[in-house]
C-alpha positions in Angstrom: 145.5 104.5 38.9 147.7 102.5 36.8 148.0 98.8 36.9 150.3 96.8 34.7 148.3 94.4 32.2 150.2 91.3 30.6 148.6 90.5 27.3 149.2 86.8 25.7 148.5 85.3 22.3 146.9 82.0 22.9 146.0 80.3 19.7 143.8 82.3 17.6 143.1 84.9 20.7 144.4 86.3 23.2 144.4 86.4 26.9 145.0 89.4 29.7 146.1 89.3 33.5 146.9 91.9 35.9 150.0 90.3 38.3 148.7 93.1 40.8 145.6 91.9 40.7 145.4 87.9 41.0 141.9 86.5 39.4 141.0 89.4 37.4 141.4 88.6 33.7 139.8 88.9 30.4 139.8 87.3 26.9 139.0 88.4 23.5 139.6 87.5 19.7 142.0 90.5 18.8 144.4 92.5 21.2 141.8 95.4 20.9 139.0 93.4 22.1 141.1 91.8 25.1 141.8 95.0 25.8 138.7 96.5 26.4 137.3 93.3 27.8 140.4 93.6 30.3 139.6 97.6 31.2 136.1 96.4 31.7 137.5 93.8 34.3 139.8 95.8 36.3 137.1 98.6 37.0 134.7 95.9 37.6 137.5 94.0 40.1 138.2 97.1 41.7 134.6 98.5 42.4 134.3 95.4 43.7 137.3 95.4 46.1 136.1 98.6 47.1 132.4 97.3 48.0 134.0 94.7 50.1 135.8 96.8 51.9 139.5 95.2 50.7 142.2 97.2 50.5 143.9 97.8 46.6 147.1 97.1 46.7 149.3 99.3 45.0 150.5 98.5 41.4 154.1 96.8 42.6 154.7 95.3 38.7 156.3 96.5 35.8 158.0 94.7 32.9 160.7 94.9 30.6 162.0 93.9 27.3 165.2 92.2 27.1 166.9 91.3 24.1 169.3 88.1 23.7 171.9 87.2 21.3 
């Protein structure tokens, strides 16, 4: 499964979301740790989903860089 993560630097850290899956995000001091605090989330989210009985949607995001003059 892949699922499109948005990473942001806020201040002195940095902060992760999933637009495919609303709630589940994570936090951390450098982009490594936010990442594997966010990979931690989205299994976590997931199993979760899956224990409920919710259907996981299918990854629907993407991005793109766009450059500007």
């Amino acid at each position: 499964m892949q699922i499109l993560v948005v990473f942001e630097k806020v201040g002195d850290s940095y902060s992760a979301y999933s637009p495919d899956l609303p709630g589940c995000v994570a936090t951390g001091e450098s982009r490594e740790e936010t990442a594997a605090n966010m990979h931690q989330a989205l299994e976590l989210h997931v199993q979760g989903m899956i224990e409920e009985g919710e259907p996981i949607p299918d990854s629907a995001s993407f991005a793109e860089v766009m450059v500007i003059a």
